[in-house]
C-alpha positions in Angstrom: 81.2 40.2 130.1 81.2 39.0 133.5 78.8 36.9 135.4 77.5 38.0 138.5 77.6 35.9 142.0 75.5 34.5 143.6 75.0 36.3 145.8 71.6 37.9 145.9 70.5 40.0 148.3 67.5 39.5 150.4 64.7 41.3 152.5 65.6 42.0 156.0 63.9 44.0 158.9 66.1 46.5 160.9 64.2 48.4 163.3 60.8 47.6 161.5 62.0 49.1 158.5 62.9 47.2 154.8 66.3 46.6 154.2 68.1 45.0 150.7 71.1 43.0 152.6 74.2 41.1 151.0 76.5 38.7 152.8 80.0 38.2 151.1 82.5 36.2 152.6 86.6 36.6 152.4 89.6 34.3 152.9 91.1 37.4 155.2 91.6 38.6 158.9 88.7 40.7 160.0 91.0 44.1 160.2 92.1 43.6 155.9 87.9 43.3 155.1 87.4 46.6 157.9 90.0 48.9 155.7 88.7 47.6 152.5 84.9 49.1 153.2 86.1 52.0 155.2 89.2 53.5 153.9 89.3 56.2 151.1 92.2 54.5 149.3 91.1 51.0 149.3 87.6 52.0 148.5 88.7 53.9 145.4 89.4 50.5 143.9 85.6 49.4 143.8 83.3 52.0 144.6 84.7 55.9 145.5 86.8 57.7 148.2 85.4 60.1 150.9 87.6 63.2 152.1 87.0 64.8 155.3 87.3 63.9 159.2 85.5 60.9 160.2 86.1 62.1 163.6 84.0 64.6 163.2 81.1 62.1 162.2 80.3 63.1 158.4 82.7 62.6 155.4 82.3 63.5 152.0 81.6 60.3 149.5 81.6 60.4 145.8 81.2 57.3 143.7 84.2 57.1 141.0 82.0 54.8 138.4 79.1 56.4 137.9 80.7 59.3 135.6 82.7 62.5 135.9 78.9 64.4 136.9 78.4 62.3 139.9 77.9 64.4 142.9 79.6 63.7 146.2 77.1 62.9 149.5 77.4 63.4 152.5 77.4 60.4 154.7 76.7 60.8 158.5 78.6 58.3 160.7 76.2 57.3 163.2 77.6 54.2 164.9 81.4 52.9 164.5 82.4 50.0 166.0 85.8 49.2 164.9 86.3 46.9 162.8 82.9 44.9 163.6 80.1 47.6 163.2 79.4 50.8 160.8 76.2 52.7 160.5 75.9 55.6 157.9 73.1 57.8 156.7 73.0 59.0 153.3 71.1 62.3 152.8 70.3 63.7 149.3 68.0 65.6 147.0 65.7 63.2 145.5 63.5 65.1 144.0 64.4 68.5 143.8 62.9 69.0 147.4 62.1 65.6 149.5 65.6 64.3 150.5 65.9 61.0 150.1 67.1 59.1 153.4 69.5 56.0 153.6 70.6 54.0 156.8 73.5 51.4 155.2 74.9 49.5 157.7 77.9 47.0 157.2 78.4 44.2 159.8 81.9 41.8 159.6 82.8 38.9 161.9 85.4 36.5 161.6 85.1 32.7 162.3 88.9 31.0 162.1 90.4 32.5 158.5 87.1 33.8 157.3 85.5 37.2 157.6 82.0 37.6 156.9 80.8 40.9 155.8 76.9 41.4 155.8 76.0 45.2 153.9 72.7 46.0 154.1 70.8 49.3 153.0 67.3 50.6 153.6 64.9 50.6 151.4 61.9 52.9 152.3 60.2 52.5 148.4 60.0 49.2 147.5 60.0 50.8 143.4 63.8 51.6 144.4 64.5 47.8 144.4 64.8 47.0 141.6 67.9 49.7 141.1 69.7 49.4 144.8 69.7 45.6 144.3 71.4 45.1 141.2 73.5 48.8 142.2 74.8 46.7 145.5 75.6 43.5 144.3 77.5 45.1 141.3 79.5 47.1 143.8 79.8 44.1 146.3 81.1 41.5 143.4 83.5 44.6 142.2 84.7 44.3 146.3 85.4 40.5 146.1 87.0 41.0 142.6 89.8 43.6 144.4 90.2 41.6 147.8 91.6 38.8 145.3 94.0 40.6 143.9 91.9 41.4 140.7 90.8 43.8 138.4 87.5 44.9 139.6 87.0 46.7 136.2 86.1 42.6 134.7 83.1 43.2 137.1 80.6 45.0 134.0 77.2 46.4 134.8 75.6 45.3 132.1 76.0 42.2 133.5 74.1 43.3 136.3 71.5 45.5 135.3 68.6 45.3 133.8 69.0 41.7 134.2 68.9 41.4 137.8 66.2 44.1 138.3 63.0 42.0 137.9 64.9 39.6 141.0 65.2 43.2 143.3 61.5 44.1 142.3 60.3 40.9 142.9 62.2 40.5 146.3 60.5 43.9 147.8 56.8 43.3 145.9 
């Protein structure tokens, strides 16, 4: 059993479109936070790894905690900014046909010992709420868990979900 921050997401407008967006904060230079969302290695500790080139502006992601069947996607690097700015888009089947399209961008700045990281990700159904919300600030709290130093397997998702979906749903209604 864990208990999960704070930290709720709210409803914010990129580009006229809905977005779900989290702000977490971290006692670390702004470079530590910038390799803990972006390399394979230090993502494998909360969320998944990528293989491939991000050079060639696409890796190969695969979430490691959603079970051995989870596919890998293919996330399109669209703006990188080093280590203040990332844009990716997520493409995937959604329905057998209609892929379903998502812009996740993840925004850090540092103010004396703090970096700020703001991760926020579209949300063109508001019905998908009530899953990305609870999905984000799991994976988010499971980030500030590792950046400590701890285990972010204490982080549980039961914790998180269903009880934070009526929050999401009611955030995007």
């Amino acid at each position: 059993m864990s208990t999960p921050t704070n930290g709720h997401g709210t409803r914010a407008l990129h580009d006229d479109q809905p977005f779900i967006a989290f702000t977490r904060t971290f006692r670390a230079p702004i470079e530590h936070v910038w390799a803990a969302v972006t390399e394979s290695d230090r993502l494998a500790r909360w969320i998944g790894n990528w293989t491939g080139d991000p050079a060639e502006g696409e890796v190969l992601f695969r979430m490691l905690f959603e079970g051995e069947d989870h596919a890998a996607e293919r996330f399109a690097i669209t703006d990188c900014e080093a280590p203040k700015r990332l844009r990716i888009t997520s493409t995937m089947p959604f329905d057998g046909e209609n892929p379903q399209i998502w812009n996740i961008r993840l925004d850090l700045s540092q103010d004396a010992d703090v970096t700020t990281l703001t991760f926020a990700q579209s949300v063109p159904d508001p019905a998908m709420a009530e899953g990305v919300g609870p999905g984000w600030h799991y994976y988010l709290d499971r980030l500030v868990v590792a950046e400590d130093g701890a285990d972010p397997a204490t982080v549980v998702w039961d914790d998180y979900y269903p009880a934070l979906a009526e929050h999401y749903r009611g955030t995007f209604a």
